[in-house]
TORKOLZA-875256 format. One record per residue: residue number from 0; z, y negated, x of N, C-alpha, C in turn; chain; residue in one letter. Coordinates in nm, 4 decimals. Layout:
% TORKOLZA-875256
num n_up n_north n_east ca_up ca_north ca_east c_up c_north c_east cadena residuo
NUM Z Y X Z Y X Z Y X A A
...
END
This chain:
% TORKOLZA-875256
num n_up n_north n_east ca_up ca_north ca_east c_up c_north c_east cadena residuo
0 7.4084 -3.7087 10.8807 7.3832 -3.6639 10.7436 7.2538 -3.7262 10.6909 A X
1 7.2112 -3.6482 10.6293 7.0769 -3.6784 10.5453 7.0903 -3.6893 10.3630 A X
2 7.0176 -3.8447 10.3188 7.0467 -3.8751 10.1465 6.9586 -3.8176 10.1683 A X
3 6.9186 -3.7351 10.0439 6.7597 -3.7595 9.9330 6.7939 -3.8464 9.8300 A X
4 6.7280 -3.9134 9.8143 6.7270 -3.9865 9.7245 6.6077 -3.9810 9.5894 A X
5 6.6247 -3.9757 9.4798 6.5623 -3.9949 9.3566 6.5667 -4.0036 9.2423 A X
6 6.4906 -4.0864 9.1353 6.5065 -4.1641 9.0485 6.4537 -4.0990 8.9262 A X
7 6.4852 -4.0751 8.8118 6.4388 -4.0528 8.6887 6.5042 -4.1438 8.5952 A X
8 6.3906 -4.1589 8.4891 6.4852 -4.2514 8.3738 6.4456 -4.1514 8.2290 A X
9 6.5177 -4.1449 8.1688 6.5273 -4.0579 8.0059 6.5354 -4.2176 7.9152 A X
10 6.5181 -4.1244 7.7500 6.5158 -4.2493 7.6877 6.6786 -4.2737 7.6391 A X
11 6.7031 -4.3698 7.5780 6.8886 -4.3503 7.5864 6.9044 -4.2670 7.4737 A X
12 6.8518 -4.1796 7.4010 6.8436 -4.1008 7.3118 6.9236 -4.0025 7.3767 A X
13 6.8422 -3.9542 7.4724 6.8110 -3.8089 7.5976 6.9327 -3.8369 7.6981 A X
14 7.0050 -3.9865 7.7224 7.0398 -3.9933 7.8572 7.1588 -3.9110 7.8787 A X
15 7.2823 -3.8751 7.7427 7.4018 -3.7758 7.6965 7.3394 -3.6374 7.7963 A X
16 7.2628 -3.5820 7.7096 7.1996 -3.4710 7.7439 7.1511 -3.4136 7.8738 A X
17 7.0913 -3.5549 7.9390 7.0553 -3.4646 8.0381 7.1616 -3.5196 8.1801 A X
18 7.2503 -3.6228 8.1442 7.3675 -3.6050 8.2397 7.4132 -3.4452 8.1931 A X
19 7.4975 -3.3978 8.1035 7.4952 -3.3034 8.0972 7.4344 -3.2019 8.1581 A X
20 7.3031 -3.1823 8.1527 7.2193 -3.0887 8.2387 7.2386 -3.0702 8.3870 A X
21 7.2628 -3.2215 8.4480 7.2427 -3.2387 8.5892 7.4093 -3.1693 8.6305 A X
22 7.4835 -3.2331 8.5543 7.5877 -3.1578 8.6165 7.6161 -3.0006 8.5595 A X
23 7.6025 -2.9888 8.4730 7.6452 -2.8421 8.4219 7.5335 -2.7382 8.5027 A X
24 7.4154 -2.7858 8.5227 7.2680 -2.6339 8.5540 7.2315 -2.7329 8.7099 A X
25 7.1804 -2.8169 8.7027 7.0872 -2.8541 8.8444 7.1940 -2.8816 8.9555 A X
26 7.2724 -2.9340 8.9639 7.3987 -2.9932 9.0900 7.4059 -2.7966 9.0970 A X
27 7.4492 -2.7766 9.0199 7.5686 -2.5854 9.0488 7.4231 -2.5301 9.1067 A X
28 7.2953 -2.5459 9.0585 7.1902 -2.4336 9.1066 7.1371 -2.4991 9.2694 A X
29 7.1405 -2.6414 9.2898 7.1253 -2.6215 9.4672 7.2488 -2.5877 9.5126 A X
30 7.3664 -2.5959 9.5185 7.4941 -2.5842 9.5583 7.4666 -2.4729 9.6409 A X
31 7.3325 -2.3517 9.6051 7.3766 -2.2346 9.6703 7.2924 -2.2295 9.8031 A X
32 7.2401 -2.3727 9.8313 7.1612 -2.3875 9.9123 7.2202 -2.4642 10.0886 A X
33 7.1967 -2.3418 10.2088 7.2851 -2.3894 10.2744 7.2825 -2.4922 10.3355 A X
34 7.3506 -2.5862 10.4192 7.3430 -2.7086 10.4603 7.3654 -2.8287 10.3730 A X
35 7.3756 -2.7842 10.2002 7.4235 -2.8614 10.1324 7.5393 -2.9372 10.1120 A X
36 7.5384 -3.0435 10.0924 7.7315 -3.0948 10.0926 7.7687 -3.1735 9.9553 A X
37 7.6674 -3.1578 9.8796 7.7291 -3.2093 9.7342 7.6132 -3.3617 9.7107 A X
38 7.6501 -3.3951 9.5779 7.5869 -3.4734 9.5272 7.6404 -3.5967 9.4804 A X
39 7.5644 -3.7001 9.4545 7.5870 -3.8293 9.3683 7.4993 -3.8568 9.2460 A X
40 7.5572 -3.8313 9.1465 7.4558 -3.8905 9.0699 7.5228 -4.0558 8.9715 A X
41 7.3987 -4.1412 8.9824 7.4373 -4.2790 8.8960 7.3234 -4.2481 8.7983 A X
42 7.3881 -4.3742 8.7258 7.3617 -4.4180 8.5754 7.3494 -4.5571 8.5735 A X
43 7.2518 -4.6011 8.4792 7.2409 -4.7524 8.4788 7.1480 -4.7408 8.3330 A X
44 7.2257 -4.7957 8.2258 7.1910 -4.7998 8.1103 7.1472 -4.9353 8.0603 A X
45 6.9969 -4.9436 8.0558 6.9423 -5.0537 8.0139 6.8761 -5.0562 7.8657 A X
46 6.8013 -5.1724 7.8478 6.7150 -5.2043 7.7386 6.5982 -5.0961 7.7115 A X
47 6.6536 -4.9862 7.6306 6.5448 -4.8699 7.6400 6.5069 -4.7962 7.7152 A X
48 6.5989 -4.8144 7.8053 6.5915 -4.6804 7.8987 6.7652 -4.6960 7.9748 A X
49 6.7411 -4.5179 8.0345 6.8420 -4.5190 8.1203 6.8052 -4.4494 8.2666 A X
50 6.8299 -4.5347 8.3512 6.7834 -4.5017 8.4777 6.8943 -4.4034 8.5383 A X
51 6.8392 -4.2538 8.6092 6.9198 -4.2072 8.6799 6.9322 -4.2018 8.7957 A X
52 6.9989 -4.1819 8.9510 6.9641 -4.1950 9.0493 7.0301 -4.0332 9.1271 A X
53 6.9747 -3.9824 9.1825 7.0601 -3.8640 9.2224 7.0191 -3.8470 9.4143 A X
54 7.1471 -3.8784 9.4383 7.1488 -3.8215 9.5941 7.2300 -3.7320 9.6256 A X
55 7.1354 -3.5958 9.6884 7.2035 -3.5076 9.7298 7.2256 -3.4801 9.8709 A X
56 7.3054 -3.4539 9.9399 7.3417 -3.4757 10.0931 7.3336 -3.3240 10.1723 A X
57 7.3179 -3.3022 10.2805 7.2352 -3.2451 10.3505 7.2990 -3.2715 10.4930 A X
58 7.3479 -3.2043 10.5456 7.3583 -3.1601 10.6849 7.3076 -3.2409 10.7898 A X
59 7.1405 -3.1707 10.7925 7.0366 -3.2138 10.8918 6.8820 -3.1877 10.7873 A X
60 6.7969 -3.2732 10.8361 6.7246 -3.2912 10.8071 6.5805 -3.0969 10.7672 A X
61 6.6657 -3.0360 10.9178 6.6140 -2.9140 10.8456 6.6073 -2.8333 10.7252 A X
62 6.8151 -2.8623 10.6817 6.8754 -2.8023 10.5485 6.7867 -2.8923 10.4710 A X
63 6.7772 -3.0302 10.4455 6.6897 -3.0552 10.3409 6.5695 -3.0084 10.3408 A X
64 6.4975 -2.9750 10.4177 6.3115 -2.9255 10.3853 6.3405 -2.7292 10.4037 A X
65 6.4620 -2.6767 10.3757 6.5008 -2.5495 10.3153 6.4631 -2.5567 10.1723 A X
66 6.5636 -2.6499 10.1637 6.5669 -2.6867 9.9904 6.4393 -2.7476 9.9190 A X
67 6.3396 -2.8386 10.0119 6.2649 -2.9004 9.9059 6.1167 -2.8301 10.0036 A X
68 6.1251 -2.6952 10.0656 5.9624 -2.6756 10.1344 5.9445 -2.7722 10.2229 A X
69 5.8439 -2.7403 10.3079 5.7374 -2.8191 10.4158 5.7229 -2.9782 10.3373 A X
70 5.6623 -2.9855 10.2373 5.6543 -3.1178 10.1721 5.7373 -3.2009 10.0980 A X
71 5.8458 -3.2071 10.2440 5.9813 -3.2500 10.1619 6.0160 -3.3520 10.0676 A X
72 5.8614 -3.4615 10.0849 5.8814 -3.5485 9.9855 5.8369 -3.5284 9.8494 A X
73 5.7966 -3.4334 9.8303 5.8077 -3.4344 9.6785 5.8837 -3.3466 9.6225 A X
74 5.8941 -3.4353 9.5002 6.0398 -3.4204 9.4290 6.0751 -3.2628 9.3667 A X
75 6.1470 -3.2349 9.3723 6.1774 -3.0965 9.3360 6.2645 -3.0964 9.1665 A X
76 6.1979 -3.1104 9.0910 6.2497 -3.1560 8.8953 6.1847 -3.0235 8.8359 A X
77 6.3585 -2.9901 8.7891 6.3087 -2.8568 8.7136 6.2163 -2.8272 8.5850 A X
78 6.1655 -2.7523 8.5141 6.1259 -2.7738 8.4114 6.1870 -2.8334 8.2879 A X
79 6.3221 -2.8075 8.2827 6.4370 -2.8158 8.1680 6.4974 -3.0068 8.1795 A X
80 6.4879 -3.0419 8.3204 6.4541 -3.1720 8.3367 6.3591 -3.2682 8.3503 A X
81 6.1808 -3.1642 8.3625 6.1028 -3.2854 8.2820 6.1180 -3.2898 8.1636 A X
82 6.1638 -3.1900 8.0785 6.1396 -3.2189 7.8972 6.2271 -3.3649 7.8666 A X
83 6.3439 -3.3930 7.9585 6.4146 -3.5142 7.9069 6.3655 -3.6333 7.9294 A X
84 6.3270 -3.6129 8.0240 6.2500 -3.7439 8.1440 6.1858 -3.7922 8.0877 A X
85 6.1387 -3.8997 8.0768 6.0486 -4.0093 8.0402 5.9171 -4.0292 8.1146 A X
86 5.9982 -4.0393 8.2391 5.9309 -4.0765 8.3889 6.0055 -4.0590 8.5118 A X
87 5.9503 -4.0150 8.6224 6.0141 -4.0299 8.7263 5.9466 -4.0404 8.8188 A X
88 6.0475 -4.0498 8.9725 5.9888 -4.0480 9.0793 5.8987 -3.9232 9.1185 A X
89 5.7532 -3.9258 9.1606 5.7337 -3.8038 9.2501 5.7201 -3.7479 9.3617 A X
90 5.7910 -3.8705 9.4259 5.8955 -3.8579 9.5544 6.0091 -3.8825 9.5588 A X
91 6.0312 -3.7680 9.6753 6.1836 -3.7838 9.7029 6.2137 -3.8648 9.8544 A X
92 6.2908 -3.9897 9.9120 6.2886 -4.0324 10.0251 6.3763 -3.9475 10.0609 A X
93 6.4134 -3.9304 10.2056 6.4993 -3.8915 10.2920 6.5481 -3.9763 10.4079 A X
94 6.7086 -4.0250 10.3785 6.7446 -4.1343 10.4156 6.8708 -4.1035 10.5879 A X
95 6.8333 -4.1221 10.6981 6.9835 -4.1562 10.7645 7.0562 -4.1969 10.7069 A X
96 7.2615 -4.1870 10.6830 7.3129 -4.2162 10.6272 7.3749 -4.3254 10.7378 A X
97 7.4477 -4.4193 10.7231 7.5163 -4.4674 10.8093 7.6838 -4.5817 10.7684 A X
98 7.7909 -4.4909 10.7501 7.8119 -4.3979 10.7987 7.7673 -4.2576 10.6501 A X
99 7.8182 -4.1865 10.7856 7.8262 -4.0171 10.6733 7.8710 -4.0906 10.5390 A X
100 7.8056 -4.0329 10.4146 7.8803 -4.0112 10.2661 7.9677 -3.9650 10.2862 A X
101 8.1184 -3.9750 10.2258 8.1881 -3.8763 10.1841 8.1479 -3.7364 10.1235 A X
102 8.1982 -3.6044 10.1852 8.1281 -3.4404 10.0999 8.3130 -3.4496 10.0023 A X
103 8.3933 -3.4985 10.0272 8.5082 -3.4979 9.9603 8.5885 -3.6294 9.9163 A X
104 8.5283 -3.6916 9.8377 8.5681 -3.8344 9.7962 8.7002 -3.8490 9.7856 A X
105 8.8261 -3.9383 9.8336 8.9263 -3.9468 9.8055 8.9273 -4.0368 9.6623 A X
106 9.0070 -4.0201 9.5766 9.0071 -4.0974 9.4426 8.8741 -4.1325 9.3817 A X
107 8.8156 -4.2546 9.2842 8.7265 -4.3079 9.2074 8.6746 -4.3977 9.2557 A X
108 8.5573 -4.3891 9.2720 8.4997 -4.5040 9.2628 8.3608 -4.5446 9.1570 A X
109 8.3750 -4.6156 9.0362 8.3007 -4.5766 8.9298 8.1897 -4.6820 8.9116 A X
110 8.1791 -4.7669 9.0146 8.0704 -4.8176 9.0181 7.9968 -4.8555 9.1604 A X
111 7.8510 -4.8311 9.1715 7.7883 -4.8271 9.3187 7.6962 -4.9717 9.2916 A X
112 7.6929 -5.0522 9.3481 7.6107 -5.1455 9.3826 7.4563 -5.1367 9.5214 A X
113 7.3760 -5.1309 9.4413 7.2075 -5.1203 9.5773 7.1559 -5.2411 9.5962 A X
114 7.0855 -5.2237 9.6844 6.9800 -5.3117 9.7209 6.8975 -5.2700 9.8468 A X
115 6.7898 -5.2935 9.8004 6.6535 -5.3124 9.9181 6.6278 -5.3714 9.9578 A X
116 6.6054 -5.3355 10.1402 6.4618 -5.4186 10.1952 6.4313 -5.3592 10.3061 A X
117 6.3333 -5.4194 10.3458 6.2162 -5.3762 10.4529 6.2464 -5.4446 10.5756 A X
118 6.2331 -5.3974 10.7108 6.2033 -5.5021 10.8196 6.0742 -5.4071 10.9018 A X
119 6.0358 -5.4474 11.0451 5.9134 -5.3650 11.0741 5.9940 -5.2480 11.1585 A X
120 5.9720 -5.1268 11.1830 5.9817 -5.0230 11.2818 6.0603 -5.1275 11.3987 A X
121 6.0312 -5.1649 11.4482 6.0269 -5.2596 11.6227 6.1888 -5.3545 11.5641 A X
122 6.2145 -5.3913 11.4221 6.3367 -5.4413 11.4382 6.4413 -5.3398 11.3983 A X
123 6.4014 -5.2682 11.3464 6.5211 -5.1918 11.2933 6.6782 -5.1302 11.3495 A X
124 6.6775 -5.0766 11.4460 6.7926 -5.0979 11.5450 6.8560 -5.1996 11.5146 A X
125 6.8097 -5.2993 11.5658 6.9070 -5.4399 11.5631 6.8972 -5.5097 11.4078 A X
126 6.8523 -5.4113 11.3511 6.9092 -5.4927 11.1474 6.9886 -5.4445 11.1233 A X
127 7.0142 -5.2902 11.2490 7.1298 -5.1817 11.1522 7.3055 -5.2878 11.2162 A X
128 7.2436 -5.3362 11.3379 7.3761 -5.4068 11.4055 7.3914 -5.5372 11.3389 A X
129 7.3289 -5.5977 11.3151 7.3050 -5.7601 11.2336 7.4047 -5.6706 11.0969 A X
130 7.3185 -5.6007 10.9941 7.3807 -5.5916 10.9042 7.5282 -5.5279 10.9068 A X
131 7.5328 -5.4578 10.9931 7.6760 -5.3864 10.9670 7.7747 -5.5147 11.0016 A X
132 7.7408 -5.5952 11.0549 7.8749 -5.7012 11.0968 7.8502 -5.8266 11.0531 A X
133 7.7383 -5.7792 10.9447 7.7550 -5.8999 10.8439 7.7872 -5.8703 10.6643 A X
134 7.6584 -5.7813 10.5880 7.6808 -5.7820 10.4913 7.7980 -5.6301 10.4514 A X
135 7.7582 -5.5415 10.5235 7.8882 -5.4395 10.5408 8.0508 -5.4931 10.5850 A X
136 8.0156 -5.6071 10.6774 8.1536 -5.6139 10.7128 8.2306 -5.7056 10.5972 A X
137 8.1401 -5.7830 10.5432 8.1716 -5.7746 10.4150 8.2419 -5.7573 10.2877 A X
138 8.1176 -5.6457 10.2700 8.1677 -5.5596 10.1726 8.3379 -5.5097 10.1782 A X
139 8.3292 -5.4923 10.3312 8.4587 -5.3924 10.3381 8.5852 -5.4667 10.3204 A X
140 8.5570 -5.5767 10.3511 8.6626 -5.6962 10.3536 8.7330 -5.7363 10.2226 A X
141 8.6095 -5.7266 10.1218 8.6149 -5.7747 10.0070 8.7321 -5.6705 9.8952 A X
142 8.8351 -5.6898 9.8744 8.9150 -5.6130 9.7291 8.8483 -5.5416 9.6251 A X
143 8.8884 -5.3950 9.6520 8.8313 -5.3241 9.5498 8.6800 -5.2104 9.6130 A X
144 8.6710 -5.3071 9.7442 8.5852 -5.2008 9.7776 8.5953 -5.0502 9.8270 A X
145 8.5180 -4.9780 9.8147 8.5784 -4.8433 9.8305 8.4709 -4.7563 9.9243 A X
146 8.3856 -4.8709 9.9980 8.2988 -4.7930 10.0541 8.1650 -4.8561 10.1009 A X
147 8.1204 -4.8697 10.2053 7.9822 -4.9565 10.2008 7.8846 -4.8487 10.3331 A X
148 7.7805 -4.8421 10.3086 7.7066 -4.7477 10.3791 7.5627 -4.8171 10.4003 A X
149 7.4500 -4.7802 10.5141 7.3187 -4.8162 10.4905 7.2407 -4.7205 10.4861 A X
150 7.1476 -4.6838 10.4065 7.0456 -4.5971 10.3959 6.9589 -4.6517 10.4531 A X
151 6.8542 -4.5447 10.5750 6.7330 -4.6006 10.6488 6.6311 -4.4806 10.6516 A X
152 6.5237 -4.5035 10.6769 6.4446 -4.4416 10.6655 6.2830 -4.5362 10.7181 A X
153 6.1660 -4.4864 10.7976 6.0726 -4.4930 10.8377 5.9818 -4.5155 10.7218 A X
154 5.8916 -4.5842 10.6964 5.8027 -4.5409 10.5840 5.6832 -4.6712 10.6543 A X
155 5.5972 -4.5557 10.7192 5.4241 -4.6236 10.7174 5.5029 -4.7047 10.8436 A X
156 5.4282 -4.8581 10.8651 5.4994 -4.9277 10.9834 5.6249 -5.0043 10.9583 A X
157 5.6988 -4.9539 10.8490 5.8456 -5.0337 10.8127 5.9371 -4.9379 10.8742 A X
158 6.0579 -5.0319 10.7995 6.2275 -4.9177 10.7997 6.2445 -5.0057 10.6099 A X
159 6.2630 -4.8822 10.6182 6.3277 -4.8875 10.4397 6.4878 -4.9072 10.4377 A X
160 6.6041 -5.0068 10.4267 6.6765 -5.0104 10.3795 6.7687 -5.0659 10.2583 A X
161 6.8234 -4.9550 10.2049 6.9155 -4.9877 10.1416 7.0750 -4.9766 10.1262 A X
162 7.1409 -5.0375 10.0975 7.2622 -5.0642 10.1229 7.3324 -5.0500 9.9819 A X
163 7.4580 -4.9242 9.9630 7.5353 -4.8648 9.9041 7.6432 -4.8925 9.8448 A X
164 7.7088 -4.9382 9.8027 7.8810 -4.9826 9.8358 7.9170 -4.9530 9.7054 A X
165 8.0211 -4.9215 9.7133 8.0919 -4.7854 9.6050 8.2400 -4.9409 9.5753 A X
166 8.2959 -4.9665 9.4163 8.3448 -5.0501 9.3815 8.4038 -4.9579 9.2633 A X
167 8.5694 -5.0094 9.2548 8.6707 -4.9824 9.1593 8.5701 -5.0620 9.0642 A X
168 8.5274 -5.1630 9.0308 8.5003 -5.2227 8.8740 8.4031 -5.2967 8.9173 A X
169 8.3654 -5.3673 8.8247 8.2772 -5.4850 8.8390 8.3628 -5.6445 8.8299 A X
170 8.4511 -5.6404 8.8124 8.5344 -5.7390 8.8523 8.5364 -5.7693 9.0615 A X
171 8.5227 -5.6054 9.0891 8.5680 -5.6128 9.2405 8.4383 -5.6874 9.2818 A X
172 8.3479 -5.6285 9.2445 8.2040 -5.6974 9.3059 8.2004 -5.8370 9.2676 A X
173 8.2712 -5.9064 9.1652 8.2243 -6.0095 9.1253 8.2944 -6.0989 9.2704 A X
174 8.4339 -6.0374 9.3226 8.4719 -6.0751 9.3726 8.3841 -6.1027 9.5879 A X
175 8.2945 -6.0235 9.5297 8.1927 -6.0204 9.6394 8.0826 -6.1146 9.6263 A X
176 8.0124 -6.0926 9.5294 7.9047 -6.1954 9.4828 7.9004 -6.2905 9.3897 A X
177 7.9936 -6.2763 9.3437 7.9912 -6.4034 9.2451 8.0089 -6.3792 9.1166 A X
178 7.9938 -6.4642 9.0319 7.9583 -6.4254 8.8756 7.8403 -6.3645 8.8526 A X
179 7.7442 -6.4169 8.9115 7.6123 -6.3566 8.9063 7.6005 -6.2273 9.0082 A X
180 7.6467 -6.1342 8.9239 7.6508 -6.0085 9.0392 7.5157 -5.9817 9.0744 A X
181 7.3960 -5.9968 8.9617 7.2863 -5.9117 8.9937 7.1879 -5.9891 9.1126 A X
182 7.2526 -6.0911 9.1367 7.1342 -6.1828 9.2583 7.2253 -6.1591 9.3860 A X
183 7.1591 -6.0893 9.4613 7.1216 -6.0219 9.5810 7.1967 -6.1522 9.6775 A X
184 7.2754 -6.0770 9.7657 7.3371 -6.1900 9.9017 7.3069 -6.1831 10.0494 A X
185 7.2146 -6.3201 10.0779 7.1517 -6.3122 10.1835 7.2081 -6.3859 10.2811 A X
186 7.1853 -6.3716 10.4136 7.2837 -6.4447 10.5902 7.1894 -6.4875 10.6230 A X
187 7.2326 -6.5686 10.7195 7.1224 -6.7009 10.7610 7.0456 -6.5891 10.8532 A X
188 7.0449 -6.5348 10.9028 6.9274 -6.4334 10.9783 6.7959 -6.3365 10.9517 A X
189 6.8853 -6.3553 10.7974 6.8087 -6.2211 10.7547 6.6634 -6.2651 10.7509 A X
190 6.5918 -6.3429 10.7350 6.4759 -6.4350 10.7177 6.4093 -6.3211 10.8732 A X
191 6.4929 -6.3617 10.9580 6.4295 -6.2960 11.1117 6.3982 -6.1537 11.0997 A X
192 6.4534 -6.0911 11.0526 6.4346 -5.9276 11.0145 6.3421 -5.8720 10.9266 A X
193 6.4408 -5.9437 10.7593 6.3591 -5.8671 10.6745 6.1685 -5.9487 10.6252 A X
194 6.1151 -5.8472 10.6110 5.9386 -5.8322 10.5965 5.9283 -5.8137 10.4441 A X
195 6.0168 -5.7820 10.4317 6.0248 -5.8044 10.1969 6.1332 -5.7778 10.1690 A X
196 6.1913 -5.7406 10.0697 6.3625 -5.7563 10.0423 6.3499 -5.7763 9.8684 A X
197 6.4270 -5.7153 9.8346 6.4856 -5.7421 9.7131 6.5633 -5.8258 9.6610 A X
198 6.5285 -5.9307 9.5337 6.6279 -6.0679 9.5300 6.6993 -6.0316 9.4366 A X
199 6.7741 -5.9154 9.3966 6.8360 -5.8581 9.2877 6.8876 -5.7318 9.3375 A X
200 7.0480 -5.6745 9.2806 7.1344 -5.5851 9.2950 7.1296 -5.5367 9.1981 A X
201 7.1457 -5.3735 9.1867 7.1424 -5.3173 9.0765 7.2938 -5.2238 9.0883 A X
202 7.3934 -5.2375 8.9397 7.4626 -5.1534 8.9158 7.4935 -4.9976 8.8679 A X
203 7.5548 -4.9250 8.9335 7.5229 -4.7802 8.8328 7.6561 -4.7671 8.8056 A X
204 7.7064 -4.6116 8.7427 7.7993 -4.6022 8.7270 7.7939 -4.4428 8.7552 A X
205 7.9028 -4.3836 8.8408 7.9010 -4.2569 8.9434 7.9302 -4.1512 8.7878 A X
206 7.8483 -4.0599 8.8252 7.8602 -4.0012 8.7081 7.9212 -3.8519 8.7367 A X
207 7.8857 -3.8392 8.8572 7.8747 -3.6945 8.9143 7.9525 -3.7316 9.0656 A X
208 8.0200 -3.6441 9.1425 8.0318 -3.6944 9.2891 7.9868 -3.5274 9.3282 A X
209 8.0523 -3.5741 9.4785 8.0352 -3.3686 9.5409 8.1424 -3.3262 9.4622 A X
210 8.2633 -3.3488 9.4509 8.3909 -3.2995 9.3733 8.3137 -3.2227 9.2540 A X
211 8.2394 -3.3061 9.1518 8.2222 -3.2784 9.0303 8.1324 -3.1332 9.0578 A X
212 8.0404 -3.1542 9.1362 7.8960 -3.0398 9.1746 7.9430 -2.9028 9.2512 A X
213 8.0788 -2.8891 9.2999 8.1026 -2.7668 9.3073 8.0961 -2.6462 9.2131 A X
END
């Protein structure tokens, strides 16, 4: 399976509205696009803004460059969703999933926890094995979790990853990282791999799943 992944933020004036939009007009208008398998969209409501995140899932990498043309990285934002926008991405990444997203979520899960980082092309393989049987195995271990995945992707001489994990509350995560949910949890290895990295986790809250985007 293939994420796209991308980011817009509205002002929190706009942010009602154009959740609204995404699920009522944009999720239903790719839906008719084949190789599609549904969407995610988060929310993360800050100090004057509200960040959105929307990944839509994809088959194979062909079904996505159906949907977004030859130049699959840029972002495909309708007109009716720049008027809300503030700002956004004007790219879209395209991520290996690992494992598959759910296209049919069993129950809730209403909050997703991210994070980034980089290692070079030449390690990547062995970050996907390091990490899965460390910070995934994890995750999964941990109460309340409902899901942990890695997003990868090539970019220039890196691998772009980020790492997913779908949580009943923020209590469950606390129970992962601590009190301080938003500082990022690192293994004595990771030093060997990652080439930059993010020292901070960011929360959303699932606003949309594939369920909702049918």
């Amino acid at each position: 399976m293939i994420t796209r992944f991308w980011r817009g933020w509205t002002s929190p004036d706009a942010a009602d509205d154009y959740e609204r939009l995404l699920r009522g007009e944009v999720l239903p208008g790719i839906h008719r696009h084949a190789g599609y398998g549904g969407a995610y969209v988060l929310r993360r409501d800050a100090a004057g803004e509200s960040e959105f995140v929307t990944m839509t899932l994809w088959m194979d990498m062909d079904a996505a460059r159906a949907f977004s043309g030859d130049d699959r990285e840029t972002a495909v934002v309708p007109a009716a969703a720049r008027r809300l926008l503030d700002r956004f991405d004007d790219t879209s990444g395209h991520f290996q999933t690992i494992p598959d997203l759910p296209e049919r979520p069993d129950g809730g899960a209403p909050v997703v926890r991210t994070w980034r980082g980089w290692t070079s092309l030449a390690d990547a393989d062995r970050y996907v094995e390091y990490l899965t049987r460390t910070g995934i195995a994890e995750y999964r271990a941990t109460a309340g979790n409902q899901g942990a995945h890695i997003l990868r992707r090539p970019v220039a001489s890196r691998a772009e990853f980020i790492t997913l994990t779908f949580w009943g509350s923020l209590d469950d995560v606390r129970g992962f990282a601590g009190e301080d949910i938003e500082t990022a949890v690192f293994y004595p290895e990771d030093d060997r791999f990652l080439v930059d990295r993010e020292t901070v986790a960011l929360h959303y809250r699932v606003v949309a799943t594939p369920v909702d985007s049918d």
